[in-house]
C-alpha positions in Angstrom: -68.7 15.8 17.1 -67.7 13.0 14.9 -69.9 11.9 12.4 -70.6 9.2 10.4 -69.8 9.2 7.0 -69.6 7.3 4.2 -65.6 6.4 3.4 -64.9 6.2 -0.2 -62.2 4.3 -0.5 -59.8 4.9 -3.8 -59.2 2.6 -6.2 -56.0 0.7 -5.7 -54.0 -2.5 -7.0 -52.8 -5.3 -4.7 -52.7 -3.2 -1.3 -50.0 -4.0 0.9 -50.8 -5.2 4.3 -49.9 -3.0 7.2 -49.3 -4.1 10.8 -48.5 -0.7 12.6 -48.5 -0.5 16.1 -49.0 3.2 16.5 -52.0 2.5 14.5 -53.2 -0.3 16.8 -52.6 1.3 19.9 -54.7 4.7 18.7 -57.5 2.3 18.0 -57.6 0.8 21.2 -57.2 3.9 22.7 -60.5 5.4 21.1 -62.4 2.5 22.1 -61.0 2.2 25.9 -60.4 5.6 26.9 -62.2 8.1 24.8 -65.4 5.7 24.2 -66.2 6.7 20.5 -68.6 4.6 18.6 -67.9 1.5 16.9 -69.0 3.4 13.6 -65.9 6.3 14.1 -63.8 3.5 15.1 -64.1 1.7 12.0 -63.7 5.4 9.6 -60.4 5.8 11.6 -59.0 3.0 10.9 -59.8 2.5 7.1 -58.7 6.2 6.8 -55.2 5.4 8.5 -54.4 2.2 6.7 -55.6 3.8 3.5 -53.0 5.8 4.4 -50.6 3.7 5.0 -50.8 1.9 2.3 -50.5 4.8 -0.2 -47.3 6.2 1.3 -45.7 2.9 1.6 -46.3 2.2 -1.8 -45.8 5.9 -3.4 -43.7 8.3 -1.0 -41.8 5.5 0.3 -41.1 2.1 -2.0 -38.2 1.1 -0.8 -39.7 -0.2 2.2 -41.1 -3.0 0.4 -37.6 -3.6 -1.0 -36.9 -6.5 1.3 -39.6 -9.0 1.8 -38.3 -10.1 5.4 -38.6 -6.3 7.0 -40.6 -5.3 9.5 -40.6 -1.8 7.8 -42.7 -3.0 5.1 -45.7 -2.7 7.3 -45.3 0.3 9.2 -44.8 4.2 8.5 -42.0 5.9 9.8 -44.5 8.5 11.6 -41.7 11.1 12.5 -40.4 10.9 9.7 -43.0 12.4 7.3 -43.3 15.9 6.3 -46.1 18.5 5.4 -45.4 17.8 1.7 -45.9 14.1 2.1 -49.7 14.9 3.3 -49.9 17.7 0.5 -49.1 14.9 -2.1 -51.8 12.7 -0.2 -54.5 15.3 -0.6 -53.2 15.7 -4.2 -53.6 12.3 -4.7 -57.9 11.7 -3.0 -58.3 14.6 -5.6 -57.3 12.8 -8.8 -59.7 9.8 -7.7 -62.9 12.2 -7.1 -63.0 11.9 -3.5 -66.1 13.9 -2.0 -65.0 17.0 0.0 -66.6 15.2 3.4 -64.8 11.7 2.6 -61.5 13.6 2.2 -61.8 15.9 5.5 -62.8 12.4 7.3 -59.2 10.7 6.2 -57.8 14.1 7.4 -59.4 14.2 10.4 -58.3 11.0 11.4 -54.6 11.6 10.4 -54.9 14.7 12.8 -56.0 13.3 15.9 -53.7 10.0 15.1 -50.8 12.6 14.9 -51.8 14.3 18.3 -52.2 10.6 20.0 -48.7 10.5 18.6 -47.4 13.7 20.5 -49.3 12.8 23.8 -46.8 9.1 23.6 -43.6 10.9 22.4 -43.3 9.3 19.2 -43.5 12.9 16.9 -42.8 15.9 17.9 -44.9 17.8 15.6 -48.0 18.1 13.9 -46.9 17.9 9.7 -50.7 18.9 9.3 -50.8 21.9 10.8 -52.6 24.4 9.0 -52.9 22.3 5.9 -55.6 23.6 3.3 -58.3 21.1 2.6 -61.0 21.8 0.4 -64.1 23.4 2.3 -67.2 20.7 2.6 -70.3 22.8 1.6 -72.9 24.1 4.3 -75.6 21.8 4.7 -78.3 22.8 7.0 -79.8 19.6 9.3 -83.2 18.0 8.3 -85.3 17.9 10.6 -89.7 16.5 10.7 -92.2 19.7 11.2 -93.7 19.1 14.1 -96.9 17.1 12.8 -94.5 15.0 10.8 -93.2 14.0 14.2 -96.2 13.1 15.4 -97.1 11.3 12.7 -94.2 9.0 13.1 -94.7 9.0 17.0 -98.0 7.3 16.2 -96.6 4.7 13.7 -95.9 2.0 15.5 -99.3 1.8 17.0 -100.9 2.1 13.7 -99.0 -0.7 12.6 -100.1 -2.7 15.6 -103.7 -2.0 15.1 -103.6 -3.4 11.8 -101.5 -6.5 12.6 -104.6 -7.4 14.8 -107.3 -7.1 12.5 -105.3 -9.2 9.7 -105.9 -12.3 11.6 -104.1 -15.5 9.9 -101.6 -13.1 7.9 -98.3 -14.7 8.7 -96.5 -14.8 11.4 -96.9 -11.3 13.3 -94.8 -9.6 15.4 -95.2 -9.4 19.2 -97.2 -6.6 20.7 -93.9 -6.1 22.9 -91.7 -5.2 19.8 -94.1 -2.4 18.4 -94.7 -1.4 22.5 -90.8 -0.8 22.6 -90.7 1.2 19.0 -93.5 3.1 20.4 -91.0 4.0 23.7 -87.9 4.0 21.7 -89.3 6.7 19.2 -90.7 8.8 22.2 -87.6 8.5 24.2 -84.9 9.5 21.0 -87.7 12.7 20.9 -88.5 13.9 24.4 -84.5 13.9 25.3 -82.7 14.6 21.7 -80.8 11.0 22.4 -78.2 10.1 19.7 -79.0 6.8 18.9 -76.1 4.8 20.7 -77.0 6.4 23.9 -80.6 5.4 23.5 -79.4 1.7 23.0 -76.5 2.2 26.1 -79.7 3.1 28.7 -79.9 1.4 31.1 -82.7 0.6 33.7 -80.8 2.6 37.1 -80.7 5.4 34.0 -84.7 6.1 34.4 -85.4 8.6 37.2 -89.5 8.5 37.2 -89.8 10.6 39.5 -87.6 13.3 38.9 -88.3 12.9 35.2 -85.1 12.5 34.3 -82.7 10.2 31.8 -78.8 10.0 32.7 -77.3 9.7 29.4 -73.7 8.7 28.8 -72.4 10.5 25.1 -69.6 10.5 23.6 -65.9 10.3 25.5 -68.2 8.4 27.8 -69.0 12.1 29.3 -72.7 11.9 31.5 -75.3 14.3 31.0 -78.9 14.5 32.0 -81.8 15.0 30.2 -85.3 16.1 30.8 -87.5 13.0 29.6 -91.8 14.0 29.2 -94.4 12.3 30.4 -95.4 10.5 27.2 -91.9 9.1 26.4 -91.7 7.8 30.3 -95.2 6.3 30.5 -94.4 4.6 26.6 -91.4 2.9 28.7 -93.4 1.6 31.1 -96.0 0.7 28.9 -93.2 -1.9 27.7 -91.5 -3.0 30.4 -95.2 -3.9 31.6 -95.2 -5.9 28.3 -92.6 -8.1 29.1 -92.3 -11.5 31.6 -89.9 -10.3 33.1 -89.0 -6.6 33.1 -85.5 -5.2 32.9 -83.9 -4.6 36.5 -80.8 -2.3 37.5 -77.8 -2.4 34.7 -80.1 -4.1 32.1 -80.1 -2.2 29.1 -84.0 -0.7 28.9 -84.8 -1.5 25.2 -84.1 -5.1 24.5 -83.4 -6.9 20.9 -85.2 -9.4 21.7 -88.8 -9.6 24.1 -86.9 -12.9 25.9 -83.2 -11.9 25.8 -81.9 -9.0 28.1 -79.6 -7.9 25.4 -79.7 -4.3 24.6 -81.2 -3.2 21.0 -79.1 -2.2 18.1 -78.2 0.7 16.3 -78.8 -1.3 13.3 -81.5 -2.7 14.2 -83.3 0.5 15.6 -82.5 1.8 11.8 -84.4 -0.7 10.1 -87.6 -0.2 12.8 -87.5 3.2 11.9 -87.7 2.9 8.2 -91.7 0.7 8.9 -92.0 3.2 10.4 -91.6 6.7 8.1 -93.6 4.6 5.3 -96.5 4.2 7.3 -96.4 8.0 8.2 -95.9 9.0 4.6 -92.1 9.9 5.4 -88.7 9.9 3.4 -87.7 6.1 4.2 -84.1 7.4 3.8 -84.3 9.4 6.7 -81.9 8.4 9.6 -82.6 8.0 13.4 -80.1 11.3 13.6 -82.9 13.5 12.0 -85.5 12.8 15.1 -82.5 14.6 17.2 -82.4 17.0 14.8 -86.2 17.7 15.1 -85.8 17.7 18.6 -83.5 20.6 18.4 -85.3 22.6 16.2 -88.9 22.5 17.5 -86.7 23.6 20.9 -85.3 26.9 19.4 -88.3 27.2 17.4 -90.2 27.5 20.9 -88.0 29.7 22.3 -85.5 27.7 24.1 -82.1 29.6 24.6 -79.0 27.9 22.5 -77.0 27.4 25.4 -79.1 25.7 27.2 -79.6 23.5 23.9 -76.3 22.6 23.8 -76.0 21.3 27.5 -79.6 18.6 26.3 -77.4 17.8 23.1 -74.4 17.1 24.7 -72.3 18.9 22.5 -68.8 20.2 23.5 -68.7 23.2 21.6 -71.7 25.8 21.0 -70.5 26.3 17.6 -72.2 22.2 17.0 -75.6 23.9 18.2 -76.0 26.9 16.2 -76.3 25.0 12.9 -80.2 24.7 14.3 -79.5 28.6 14.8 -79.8 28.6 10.8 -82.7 26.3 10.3 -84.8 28.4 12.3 -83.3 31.8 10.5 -83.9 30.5 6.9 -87.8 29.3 8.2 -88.6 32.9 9.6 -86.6 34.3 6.1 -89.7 32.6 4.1 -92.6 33.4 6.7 -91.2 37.5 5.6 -91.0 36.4 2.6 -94.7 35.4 2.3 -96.2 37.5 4.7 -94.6 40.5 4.8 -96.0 43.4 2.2 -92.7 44.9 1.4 -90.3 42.1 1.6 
């Protein structure tokens, strides 16, 4: 799983501008074929023209030598060796670079270089086995389980209020706090990340069944067990609205009178109303109600495999960070409780 995170960029002087088609193709081929998300997207290519641009200008100067080449904007891909990326780690080292912002660039250069191999153009991976430093440990966040419900009941809290300050403004529509209320239940009952919440769409819903198809990353289709609360809260909206969502329309709208489908960015900002009124960290991220979701299902008992099938994650070894969480919680219940811990 690819994550978002931040990319520090390095402090450079009059960059150079680089038109690589390797690059170009890679990047159309992680929207079109392997579906990653427009935030990934962006990270890849920053990391690779960061790159770029530092071995033009530092392994490589003579290929700004003469104005008129086409060289000046492209890397010789099979040309480079292990100790050019050796001197590029040296180099995100001298300008501070986080241990997560330089296994990012890394990352990117690694599956770039296996795109590569796939099309013929290298015939190796220079990267192979490369030391990086090691990012520390960092165990999820996650909301106790009355936290969560206290930010469940949010948006109808905020609702309630907006109709007893009569002449305060201009409020918001009933409908927008009705979908927040369905949105939040929906990213809870089935663990959604949040651009497969805003990718549902209405043929997704099985009511019956109780049941979400979700489509995650590498476009790969899953489903999901959705609860009773989260399904009636959808309803509840659609039921809001003139004229409710039908077949491939996206089920959470970004606007009450537009069928286009709500934003992650948008669906960010709700959320932050949202912790406030329940008293939560405003920092905390969509991601951390999928978080929750995992942990209050290991803390119940829920087997891990069967954890990482409702997460959608390729490998186990993604799910049993929520393994720890739920270690280190019953290491301080001993701790408290037990007489000769």
């Amino acid at each position: 799983m690819v994550k978002h995170l931040p990319v520090e960029t390095p402090p450079s002087t009059s960059p150079p501008e680089i038109r690589d088609k390797w690059i170009e193709k890679f990047l159309a081929h992680l929207a079109t074929d392997r579906g990653v998300s427009v935030y990934t997207q962006r990270n890849y290519r920053q990391a690779l023209i960061e790159f770029a641009r530092w071995y033009l200008t530092e392994r490589s100067p003579s290929a700004f030598a003469d104005e008129s080449a086409s060289a000046r904007h492209a890397v010789a891909w099979e040309k480079l060796q292990r100790d050019d990326f050796r001197a590029y780690l040296r180099y995100l080292g001298r300008n501070n670079l986080s241990r997560a912002a330089t296994a990012l660039r890394f990352s990117a250069l690694r599956t770039f270089y296996k795109f590569l191999m796939r099309h013929g153009a290298v015939e190796s991976l220079p990267i192979k086995n490369l030391s990086l430093p090691k990012a520390p440990k960092r165990l999820p966040k996650f909301l106790t389980i009355q936290q969560m419900a206290d930010l469940l009941a949010a948006p109808a809290k905020l609702l309630a209020s907006q109709k007893d300050k009569k002449g305060a403004g201009r409020p918001l529509s009933a409908e927008v706090y009705l979908r927040d209320i369905a949105v939040l239940e929906t990213i809870y009952s089935g663990g959604l990340r949040v651009s497969e919440l805003c990718g549902l769409r209405v043929d997704d819903i099985d009511f019956s069944e109780q049941i979400i198809r979700v489509r995650g990353k590498g476009k790969k289709e899953r489903l999901v067990p959705a609860g009773e609360p989260a399904l009636r809260a959808i309803q509840t909206y659609w039921d809001s609205l003139m004229q409710p969502p039908l077949g491939v329309q996206p089920v959470f709208r970004a606007d009450t009178k537009k069928a286009a489908p709500l934003s992650p960015l948008q669906l960010a900002r709700r959320l932050k109303n949202y912790l406030i009124v329940a008293g939560l960290d405003p920092a905390l991220t969509p991601h951390k109600l999928r978080h929750s979701y995992a942990t209050h299902l290991l803390d119940a008992g829920a087997d891990l495999r069967s954890v990482q099938e409702l997460l959608g994650h390729a490998h186990l070894i993604t799910t049993q960070v929520y393994t720890h969480v739920t270690t280190e919680r019953l290491k301080r219940a001993y701790d408290a409780a037990h007489p000769r811990a």
